[in-house]
Every structure is written in C-alpha cells, then in structure tokens.
C-alpha positions in Angstrom: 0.0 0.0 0.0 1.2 3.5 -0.8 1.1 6.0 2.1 -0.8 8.7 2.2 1.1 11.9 1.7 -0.2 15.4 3.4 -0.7 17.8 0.8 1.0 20.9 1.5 -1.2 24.0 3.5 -2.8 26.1 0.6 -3.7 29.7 0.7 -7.5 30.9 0.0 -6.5 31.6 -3.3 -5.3 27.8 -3.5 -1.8 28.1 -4.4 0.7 26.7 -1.7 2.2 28.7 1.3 5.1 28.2 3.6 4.6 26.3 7.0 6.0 27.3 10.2 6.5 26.3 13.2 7.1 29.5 16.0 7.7 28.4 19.8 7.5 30.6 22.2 10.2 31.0 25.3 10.4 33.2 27.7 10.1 34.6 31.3 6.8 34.4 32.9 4.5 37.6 32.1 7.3 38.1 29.2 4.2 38.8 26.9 4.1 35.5 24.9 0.5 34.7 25.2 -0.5 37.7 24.2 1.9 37.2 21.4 0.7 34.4 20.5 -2.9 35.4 20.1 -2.0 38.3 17.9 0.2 35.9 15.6 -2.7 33.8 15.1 -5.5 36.7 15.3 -7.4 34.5 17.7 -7.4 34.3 21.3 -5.5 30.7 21.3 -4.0 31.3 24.7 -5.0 32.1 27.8 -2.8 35.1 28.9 -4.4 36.1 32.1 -3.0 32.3 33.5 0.0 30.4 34.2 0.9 28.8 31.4 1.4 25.2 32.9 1.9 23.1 29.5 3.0 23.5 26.1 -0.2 24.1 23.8 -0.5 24.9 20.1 -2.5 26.7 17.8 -2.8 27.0 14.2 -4.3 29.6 11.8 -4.1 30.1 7.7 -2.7 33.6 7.0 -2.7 34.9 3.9 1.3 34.1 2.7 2.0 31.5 5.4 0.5 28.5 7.4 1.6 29.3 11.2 1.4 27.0 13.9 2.3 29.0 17.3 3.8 26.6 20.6 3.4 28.2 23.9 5.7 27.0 26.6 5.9 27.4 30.0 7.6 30.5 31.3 10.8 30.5 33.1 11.4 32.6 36.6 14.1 34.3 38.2 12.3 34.0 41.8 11.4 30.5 42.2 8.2 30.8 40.9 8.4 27.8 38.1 9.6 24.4 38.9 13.0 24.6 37.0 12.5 20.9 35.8 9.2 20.7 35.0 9.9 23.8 32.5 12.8 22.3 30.9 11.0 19.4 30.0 8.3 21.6 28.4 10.9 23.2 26.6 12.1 19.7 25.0 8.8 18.9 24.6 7.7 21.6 22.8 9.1 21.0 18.7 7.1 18.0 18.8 4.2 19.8 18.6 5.0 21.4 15.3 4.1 19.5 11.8 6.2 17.9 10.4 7.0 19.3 6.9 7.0 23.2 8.9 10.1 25.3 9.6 11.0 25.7 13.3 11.7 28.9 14.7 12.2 30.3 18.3 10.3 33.3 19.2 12.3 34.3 22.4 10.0 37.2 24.1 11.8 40.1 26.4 10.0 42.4 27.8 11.3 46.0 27.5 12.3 46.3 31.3 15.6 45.6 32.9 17.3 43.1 31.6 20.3 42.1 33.6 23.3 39.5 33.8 21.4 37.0 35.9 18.8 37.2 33.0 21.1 36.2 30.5 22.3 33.7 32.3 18.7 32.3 32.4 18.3 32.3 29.2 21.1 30.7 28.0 20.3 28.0 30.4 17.0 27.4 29.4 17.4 27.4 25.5 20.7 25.1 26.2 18.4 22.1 26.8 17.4 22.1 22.7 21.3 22.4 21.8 23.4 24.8 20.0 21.4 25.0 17.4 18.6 26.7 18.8 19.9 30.1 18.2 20.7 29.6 14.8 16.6 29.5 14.9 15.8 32.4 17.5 14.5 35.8 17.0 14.2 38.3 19.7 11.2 39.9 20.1 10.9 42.8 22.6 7.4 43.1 24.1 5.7 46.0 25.8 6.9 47.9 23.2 4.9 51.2 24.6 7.1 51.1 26.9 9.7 52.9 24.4 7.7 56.3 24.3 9.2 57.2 21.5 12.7 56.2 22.1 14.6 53.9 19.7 15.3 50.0 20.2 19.2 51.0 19.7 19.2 52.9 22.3 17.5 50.6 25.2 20.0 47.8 23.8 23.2 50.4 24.3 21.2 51.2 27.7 21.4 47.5 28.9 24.6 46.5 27.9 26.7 43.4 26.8 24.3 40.8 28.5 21.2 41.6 26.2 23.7 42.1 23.9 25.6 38.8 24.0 22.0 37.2 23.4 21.4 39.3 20.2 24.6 38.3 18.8 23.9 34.7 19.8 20.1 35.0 18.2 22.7 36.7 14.6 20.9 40.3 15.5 17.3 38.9 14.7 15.2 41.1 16.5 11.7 43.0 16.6 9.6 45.5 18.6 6.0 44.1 19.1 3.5 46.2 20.9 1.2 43.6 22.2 -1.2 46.0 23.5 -2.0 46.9 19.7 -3.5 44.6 17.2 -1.6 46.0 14.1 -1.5 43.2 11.4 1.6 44.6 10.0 3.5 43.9 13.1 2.7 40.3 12.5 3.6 40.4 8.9 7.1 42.0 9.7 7.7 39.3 11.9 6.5 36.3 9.6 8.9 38.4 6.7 11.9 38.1 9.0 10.8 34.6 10.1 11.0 33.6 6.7 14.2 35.4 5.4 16.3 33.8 8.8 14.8 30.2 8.6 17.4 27.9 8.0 16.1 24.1 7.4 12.8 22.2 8.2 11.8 20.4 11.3 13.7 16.9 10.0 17.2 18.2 10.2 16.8 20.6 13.9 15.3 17.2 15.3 18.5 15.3 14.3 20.2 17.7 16.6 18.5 17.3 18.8 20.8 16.6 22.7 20.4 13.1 24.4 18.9 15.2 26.5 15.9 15.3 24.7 16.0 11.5 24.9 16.3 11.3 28.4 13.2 13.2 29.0 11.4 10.6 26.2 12.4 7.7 28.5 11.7 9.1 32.1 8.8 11.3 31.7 5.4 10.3 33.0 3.3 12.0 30.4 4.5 11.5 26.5 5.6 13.1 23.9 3.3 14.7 21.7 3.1 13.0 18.2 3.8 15.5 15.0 2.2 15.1 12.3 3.5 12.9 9.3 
C-alpha cells in the first residue's frame, strides 16, 4: 500500500504557502500569550493564567501556514519548577508539523534586563542544543514602553548581557506592541521569520541533545506525536 502523503497547507486563493512552526520562550509575564494570540489573530491562549503546558495553535494567514507553541515561562524567583519547564521546553518541537520550519520566538519584555537574566536564558534554551539560536529571533514586548525612544538605544542602555543574546540570536530582533493589534507587526515578523529560517523540522530534530532522549524515557506524560 502506498502511504498517504499530506498535501501541503494552501492559501484561500489555493496556491501553496510556507509552514512554520514559531515556539515561544520566555520569562513568565514576558508577553508570549499575548503574542501568540496576535500571531494567530485568535485568542489561542489564555494570557491572564499560568501557562502550565505546552499548547498549540494554528491559523491560515494569507502568505504562510503558522502553527504557534506556547511554553511554559521561566522565573528568576522560584516561581516555576526549573525541571518541569525544561521538560516543556524539549517537549515543545514535537508539537509542530512535520514538513513546517521551526523557529524560536524568544520574548523580552522591555524592562531591565540584567546578567542573571542572561544567564537564564542561556540556560534554558541550552536544553534544545546549539542549534537553537541559529533559529531564534528576539522579540521585545511591551513595546509602549519605548515612548518614542529607539530599540538602539535601550539595547546600548542595557549592555553586553542583552547584547551577548542578540549576537547569539545573529541580530534577529523585533519591537511588538502587544497592546495593539496591528496586522503589520505580525507580517514583519513572519517576513523576518522567513528570510532567517534555516532548514525544516527533520534536520533541527537530528540535533536534537540526548537530552531530549532522556526526558522521552523518564517522563510520566508522553511526547506529543507531530504530524507525518
């Protein structure tokens, strides 16, 4: 018997589109819920809650097929089990089809942002290997917050640990205002998304750290299975 192949996702107008995949990491209250809902135009995620789980979403926009991973946020206080969220975090590309591109959406909010926050993240995005920043954008949320300043100059303002994460992320990085649902801010970000993705889903999961594996064999609750 032949298998079945997915045809690719199709526009309205019926021509095909690009699929990606866009997971998002950060902080708790870093905005990415919020995010989330605008990329998809729907309200996906619950942004008024802890996000305890990864969940997904999907929606068909005009010039791509977007499938959007919340994660669990991350917390400089002690208020997220450190564990739990790192096995989120592995978790999380499995939720993404398989023939989509896989990009991290890394979400800092527009407030201090400090050594001990680098640190942070670099821990945390360590657990999907070194390859995860060669799929990372930054996106800075609150973006009110500016008030009229520019982006290069709260960067120069914080220094060489938000900077270290730019250069890690290869200067990939947009203001979002997530209090304003402007549908350009969302093309701008899928345009840059597109340009910067480097390979499909098949080739980031063959990087993938025994890590990864580890959590496979040892967790109580299982992997979600992507589509084939």
């Amino acid at each position: 018997n032949q298998r079945h192949k997915r045809s690719p996702p199709c526009s309205s107008h019926g021509y095909s589109v690009p699929a990606f995949s866009l997971i998002l990491l950060g902080r708790r209250r870093s905005g990415k819920s919020s995010l989330g809902n605008m990329i998809l135009d729907k309200q996906e995620f619950q942004s008024n809650v802890k996000t305890a789980t990864c969940s997904s979403g999907k929606a068909q926009l005009p010039r791509w097929s977007v499938t959007v991973v919340d994660t669990p946020g991350w917390s400089l206080f002690g208020l997220a089990n450190p564990e739990t969220v790192r096995e989120e975090l592995v978790r999380s590309p499995y939720l993404c089809p398989r023939r989509s591109k896989i990009v991290f959406v890394l979400a800092i909010p527009l407030d201090s942002f400090k050594e001990k926050n680098r640190m942070t993240v670099e821990k945390y995005l360590s657990v999907l290997g070194d390859d995860v920043w060669n799929r990372t954008v930054v996106l800075f949320t609150y973006g009110d917050i500016l008030r009229g300043r520019t982006i290069d100059s709260y960067i120069e303002e914080k220094g060489e640990p938000l900077r270290w994460v730019l250069n890690r992320c290869g200067d990939r990085y947009r203001v979002f205002d997530t209090k304003t649902r402007n549908k350009s801010q969302v093309n701008a970000l899928m345009e840059m998304v597109e340009i910067g993705s480097p390979m499909n889903s098949r080739h980031f999961f063959h990087k993938l750290p025994n890590y990864v594996t580890r959590v496979q064999m040892h967790s109580s609750s299982p992997l979600v299975k992507r589509d084939v």
